[in-house]
BALOBA-1460 file (C-alpha; in Angstrom, 3 decimals):
// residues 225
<rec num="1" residu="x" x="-13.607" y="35.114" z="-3.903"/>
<rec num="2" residu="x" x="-11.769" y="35.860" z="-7.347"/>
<rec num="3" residu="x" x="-12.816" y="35.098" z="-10.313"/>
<rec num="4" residu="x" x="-9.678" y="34.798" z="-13.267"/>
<rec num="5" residu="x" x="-10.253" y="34.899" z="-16.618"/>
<rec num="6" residu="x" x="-9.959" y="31.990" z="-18.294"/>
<rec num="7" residu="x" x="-6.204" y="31.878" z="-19.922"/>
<rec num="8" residu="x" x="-6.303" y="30.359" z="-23.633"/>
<rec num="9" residu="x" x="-4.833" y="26.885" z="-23.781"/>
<rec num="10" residu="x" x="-1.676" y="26.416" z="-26.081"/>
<rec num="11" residu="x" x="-0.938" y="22.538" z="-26.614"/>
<rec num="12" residu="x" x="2.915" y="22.981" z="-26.515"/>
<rec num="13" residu="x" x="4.740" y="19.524" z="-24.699"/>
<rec num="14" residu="x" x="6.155" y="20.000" z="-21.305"/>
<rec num="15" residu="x" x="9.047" y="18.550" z="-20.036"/>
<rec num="16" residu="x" x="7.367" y="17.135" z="-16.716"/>
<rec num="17" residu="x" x="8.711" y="14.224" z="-14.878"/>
<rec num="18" residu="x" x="6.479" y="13.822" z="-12.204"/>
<rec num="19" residu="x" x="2.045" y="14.655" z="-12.623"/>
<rec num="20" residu="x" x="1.061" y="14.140" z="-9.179"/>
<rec num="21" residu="x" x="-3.109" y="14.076" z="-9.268"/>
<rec num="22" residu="x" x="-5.998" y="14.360" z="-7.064"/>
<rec num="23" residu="x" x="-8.325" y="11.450" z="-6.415"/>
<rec num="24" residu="x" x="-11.971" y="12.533" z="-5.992"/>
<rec num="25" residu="x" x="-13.076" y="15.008" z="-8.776"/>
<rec num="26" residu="x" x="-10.214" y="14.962" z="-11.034"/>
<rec num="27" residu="x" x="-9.525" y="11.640" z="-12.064"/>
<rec num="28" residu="x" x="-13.275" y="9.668" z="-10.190"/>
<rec num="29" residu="x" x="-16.314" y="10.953" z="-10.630"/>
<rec num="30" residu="x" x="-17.181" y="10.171" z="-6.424"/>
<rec num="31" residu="x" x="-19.868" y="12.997" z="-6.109"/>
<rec num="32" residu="x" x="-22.861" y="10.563" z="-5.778"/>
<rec num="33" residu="x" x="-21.089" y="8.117" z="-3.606"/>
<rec num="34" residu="x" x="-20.101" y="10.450" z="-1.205"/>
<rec num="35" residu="x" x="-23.509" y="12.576" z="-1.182"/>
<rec num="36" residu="x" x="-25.039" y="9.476" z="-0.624"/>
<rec num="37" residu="x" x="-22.967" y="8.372" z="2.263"/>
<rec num="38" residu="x" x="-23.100" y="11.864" z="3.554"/>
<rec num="39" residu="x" x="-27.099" y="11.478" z="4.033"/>
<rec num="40" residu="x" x="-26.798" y="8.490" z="5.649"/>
<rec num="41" residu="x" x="-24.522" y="9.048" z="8.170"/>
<rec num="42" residu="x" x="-26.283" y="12.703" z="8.854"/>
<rec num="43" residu="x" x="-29.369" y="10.907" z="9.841"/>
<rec num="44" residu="x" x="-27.401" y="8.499" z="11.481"/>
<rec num="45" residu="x" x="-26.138" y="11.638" z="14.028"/>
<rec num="46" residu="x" x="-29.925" y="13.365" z="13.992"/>
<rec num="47" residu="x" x="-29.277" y="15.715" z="11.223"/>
<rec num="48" residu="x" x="-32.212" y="16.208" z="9.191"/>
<rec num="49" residu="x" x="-32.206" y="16.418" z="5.334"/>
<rec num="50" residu="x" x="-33.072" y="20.171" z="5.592"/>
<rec num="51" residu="x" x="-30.584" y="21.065" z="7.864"/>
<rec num="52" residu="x" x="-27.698" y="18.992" z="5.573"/>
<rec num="53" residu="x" x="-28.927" y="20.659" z="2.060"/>
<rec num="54" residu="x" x="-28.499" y="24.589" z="3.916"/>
<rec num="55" residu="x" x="-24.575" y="23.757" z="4.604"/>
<rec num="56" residu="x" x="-22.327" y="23.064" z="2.110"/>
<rec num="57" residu="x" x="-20.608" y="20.495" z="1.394"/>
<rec num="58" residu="x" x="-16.520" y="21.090" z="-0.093"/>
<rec num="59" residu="x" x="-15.513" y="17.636" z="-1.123"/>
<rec num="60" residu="x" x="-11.525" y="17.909" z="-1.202"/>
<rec num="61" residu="x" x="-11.606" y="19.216" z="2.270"/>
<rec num="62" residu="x" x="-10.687" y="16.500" z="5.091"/>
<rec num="63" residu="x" x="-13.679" y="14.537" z="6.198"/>
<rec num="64" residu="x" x="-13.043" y="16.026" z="9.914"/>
<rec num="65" residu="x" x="-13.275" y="19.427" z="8.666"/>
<rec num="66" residu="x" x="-16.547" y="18.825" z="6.286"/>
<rec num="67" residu="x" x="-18.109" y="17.510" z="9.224"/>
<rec num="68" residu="x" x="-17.286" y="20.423" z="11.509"/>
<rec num="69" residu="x" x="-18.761" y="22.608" z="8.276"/>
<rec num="70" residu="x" x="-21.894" y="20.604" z="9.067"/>
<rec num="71" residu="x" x="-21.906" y="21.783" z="12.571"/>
<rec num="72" residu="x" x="-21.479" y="18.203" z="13.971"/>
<rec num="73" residu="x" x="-19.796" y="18.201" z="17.497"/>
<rec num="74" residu="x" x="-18.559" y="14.559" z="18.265"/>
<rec num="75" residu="x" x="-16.259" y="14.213" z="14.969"/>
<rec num="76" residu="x" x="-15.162" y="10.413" z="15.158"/>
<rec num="77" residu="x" x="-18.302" y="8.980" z="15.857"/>
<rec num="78" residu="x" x="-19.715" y="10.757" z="13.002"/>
<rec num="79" residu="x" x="-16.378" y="10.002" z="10.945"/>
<rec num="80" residu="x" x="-16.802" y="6.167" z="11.796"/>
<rec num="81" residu="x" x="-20.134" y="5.972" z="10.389"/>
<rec num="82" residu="x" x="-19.358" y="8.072" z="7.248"/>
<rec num="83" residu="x" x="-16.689" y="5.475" z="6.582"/>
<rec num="84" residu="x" x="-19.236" y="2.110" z="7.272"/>
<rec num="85" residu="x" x="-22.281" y="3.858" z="4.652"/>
<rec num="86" residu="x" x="-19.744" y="4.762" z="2.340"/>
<rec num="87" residu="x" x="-18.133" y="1.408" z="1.707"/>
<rec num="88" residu="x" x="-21.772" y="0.160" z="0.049"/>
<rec num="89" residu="x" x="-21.634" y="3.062" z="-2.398"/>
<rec num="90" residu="x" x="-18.641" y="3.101" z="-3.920"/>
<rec num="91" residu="x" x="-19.868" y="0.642" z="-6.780"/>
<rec num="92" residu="x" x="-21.138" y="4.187" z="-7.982"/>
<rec num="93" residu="x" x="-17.922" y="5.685" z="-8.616"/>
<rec num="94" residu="x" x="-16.468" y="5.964" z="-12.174"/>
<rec num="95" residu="x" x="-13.253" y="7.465" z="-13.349"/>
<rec num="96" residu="x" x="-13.993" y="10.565" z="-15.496"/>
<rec num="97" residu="x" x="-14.422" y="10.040" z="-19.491"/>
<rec num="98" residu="x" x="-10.856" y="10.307" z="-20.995"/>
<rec num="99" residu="x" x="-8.782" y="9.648" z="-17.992"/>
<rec num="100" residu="x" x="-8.463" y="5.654" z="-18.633"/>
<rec num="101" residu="x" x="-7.060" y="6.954" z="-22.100"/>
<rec num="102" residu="x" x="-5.094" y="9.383" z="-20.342"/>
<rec num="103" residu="x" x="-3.212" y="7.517" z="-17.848"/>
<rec num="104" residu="x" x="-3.095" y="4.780" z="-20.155"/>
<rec num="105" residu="x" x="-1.329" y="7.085" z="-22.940"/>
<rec num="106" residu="x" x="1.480" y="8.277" z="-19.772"/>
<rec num="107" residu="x" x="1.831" y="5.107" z="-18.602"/>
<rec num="108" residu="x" x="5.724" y="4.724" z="-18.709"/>
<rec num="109" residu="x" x="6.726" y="8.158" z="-19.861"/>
<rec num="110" residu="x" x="6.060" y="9.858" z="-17.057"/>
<rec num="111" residu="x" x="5.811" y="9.201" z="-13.725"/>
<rec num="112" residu="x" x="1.778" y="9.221" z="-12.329"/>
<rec num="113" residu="x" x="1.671" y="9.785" z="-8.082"/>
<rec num="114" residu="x" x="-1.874" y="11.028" z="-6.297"/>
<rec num="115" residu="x" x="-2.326" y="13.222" z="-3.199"/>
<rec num="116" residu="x" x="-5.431" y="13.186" z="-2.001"/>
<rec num="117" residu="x" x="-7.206" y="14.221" z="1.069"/>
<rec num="118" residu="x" x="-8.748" y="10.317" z="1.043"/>
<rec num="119" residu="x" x="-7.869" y="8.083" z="3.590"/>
<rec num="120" residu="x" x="-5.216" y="5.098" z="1.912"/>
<rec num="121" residu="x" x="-8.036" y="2.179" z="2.347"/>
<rec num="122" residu="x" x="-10.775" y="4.397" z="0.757"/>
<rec num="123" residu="x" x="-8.679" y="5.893" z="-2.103"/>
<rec num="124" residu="x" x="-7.475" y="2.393" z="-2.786"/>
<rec num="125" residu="x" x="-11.201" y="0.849" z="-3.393"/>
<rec num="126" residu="x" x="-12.117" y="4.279" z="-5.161"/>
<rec num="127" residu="x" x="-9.206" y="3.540" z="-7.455"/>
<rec num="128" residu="x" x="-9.848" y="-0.255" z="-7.592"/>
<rec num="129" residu="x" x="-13.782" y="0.339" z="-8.793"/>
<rec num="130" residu="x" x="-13.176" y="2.824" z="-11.326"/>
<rec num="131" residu="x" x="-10.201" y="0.335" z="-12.939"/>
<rec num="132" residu="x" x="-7.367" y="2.721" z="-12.684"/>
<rec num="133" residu="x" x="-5.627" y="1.423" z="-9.734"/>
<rec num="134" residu="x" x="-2.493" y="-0.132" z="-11.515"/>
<rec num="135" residu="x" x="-1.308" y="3.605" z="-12.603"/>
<rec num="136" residu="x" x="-0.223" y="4.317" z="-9.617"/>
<rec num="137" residu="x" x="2.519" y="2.800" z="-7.670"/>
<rec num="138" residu="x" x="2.354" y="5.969" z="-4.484"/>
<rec num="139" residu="x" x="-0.751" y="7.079" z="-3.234"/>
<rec num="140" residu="x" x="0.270" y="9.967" z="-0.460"/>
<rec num="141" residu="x" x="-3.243" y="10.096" z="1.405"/>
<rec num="142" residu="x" x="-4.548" y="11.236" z="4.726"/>
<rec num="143" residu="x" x="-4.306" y="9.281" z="7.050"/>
<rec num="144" residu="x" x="-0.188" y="8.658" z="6.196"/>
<rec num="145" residu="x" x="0.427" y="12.215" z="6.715"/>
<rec num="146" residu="x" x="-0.802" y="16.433" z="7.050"/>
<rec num="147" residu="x" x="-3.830" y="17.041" z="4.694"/>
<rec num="148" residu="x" x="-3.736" y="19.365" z="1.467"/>
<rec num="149" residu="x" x="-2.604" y="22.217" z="1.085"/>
<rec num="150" residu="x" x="0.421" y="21.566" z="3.630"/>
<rec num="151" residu="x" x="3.017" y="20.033" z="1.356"/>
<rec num="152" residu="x" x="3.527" y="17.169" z="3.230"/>
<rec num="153" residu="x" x="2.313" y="14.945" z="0.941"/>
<rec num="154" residu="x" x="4.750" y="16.215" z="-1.734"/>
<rec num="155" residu="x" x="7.725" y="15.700" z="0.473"/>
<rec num="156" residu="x" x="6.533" y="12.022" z="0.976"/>
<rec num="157" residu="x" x="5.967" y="11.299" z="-2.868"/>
<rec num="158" residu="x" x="9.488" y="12.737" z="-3.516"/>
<rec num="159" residu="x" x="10.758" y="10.857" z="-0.241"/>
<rec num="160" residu="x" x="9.033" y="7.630" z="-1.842"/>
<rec num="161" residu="x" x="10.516" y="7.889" z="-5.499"/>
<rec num="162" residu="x" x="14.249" y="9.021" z="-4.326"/>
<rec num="163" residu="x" x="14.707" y="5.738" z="-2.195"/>
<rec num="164" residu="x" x="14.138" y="4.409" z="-5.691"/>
<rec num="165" residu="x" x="16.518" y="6.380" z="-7.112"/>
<rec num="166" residu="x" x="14.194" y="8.856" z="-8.801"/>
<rec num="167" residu="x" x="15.100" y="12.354" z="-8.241"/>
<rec num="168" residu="x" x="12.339" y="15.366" z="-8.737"/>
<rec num="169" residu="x" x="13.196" y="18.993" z="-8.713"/>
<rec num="170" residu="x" x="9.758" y="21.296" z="-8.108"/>
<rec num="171" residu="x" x="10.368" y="21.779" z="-11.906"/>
<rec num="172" residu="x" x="9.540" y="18.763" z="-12.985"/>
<rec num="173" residu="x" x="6.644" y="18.444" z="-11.487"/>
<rec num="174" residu="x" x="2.906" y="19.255" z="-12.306"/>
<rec num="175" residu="x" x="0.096" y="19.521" z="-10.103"/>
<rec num="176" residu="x" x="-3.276" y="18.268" z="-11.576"/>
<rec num="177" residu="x" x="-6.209" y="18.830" z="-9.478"/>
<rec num="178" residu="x" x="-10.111" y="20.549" z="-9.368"/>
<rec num="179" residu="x" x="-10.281" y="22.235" z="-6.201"/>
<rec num="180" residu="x" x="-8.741" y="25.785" z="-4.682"/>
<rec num="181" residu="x" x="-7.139" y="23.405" z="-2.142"/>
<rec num="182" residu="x" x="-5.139" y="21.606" z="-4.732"/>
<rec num="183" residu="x" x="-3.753" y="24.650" z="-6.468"/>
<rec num="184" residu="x" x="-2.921" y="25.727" z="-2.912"/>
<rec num="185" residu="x" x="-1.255" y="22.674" z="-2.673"/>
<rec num="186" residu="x" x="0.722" y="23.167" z="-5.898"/>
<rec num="187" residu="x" x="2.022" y="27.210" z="-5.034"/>
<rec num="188" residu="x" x="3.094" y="25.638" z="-1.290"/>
<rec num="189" residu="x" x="5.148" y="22.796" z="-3.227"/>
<rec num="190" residu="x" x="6.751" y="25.195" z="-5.362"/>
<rec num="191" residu="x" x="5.151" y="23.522" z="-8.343"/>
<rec num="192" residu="x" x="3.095" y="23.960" z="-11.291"/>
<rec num="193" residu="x" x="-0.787" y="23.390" z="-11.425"/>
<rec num="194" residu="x" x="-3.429" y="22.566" z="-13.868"/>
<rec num="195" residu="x" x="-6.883" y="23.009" z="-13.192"/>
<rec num="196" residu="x" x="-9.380" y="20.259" z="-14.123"/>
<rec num="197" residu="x" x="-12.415" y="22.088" z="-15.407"/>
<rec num="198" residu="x" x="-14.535" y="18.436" z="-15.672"/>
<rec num="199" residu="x" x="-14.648" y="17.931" z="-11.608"/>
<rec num="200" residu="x" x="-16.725" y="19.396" z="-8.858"/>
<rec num="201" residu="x" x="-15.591" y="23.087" z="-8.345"/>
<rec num="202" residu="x" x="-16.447" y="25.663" z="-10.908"/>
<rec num="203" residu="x" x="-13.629" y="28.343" z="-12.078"/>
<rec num="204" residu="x" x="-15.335" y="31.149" z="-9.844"/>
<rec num="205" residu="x" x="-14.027" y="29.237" z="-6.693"/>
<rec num="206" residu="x" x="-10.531" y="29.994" z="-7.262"/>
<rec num="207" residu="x" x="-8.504" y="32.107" z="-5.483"/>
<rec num="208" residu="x" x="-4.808" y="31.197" z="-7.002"/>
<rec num="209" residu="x" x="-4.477" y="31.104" z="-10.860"/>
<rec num="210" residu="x" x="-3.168" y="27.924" z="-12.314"/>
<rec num="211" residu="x" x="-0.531" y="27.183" z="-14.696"/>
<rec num="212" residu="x" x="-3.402" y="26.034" z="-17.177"/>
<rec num="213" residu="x" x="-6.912" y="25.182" z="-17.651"/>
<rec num="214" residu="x" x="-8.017" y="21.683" z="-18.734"/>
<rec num="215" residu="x" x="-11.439" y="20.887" z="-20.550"/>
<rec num="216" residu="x" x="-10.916" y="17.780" z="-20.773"/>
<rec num="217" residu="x" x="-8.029" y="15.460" z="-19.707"/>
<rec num="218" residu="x" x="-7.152" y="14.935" z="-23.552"/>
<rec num="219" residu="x" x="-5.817" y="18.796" z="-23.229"/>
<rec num="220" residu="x" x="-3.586" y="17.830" z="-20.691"/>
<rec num="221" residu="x" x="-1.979" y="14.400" z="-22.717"/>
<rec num="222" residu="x" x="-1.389" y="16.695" z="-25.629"/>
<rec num="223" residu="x" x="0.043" y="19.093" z="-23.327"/>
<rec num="224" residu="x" x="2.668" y="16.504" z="-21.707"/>
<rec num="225" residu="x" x="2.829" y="14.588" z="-25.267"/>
């Protein structure tokens, strides 16, 4: 892994269209709620605490690829009961401090998509529970398309806002994510990235440099405004 050194932030205003975010980790704190469901459904298919806690967990990844991590064999069975524990946790989840101020502050001067690595139902409750759901009018999730870092999910928000007459060049549109998947994501897209310092992955796990580094997501409204 590489570690970059951490750029010094300039709040100058970009002329970005489009922020397209991620879902868990960027804009909803989902750790606990997903740990949680994690457990359960590992006992659920005979893994034992111990042998969950010595493989780790990437939360951004696609749930069938986590669970391979975990050395699980039969994938939708163990999918399938991910999904029924982790419908009685989400009450947990939270969106980060600043981001209701955030989005709320962009709302109608730029235009706010997600791409997430969430299936539509779950990122929809996520969304719904942490009281940010009206932002959005294009969620470009899993199970509509290929998972992060293909670019599919790109081509489908731009599909989605051309038929209504919106037209994005890769220059107009930032990337804002906290994993090395998303800024993946972003250099495949032919787009800019900003890395959200408040979510689950730490600097040291990056292996592209981002356009910028947020703190907090006030950094990033005084960067767009």
């Amino acid at each position: 892994m590489r570690c970059f050194q951490r750029m010094p932030f300039f709040f100058t205003a970009m002329n970005y269209r489009l922020i397209i975010f991620d879902l868990d980790g960027t804009l909803v704190d989902s750790r606990d709620s997903i740990m949680a469901a994690m457990g359960d459904m590992a006992r659920e298919m005979g893994l034992t605490q111990e042998q969950l806690s010595q493989r780790p967990i990437h939360i951004g990844l696609p749930m069938s690829d986590i669970l391979r991590e975990l050395g699980i064999q039969d994938i939708d069975a163990a999918r399938a009961a991910y999904r029924n524990h982790y419908h009685k946790y989400t009450h947990m989840e939270l969106a980060f401090p600043g981001v209701p101020e955030l989005l709320e502050q962009l709302r109608g001067t730029v235009t706010l998509a997600i791409a997430t690595n969430k299936a539509y139902e779950g990122s929809l409750r996520t969304l719904g529970n942490a009281g940010i759901r009206d932002y959005f009018d294009f969620i470009a999730s899993l199970d509509q398309g290929l998972p992060k870092p293909d670019p599919d999910a790109f081509i489908r928000i731009c599909a989605h806002y051309r038929g209504k007459g919106k037209e994005f060049l890769p220059e107009d549109c930032l990337m804002v994510g906290d994993s090395p998947i998303d800024l993946e994501f972003a250099s495949r897209c032919g787009i800019d990235s900003a890395f959200a310092e408040w979510g689950f992955h730490e600097g040291a796990d990056l292996t592209l440099q981002p356009g910028y580094f947020l703190t907090s997501p006030q950094d990033l409204m005084h960067m767009l405004l």
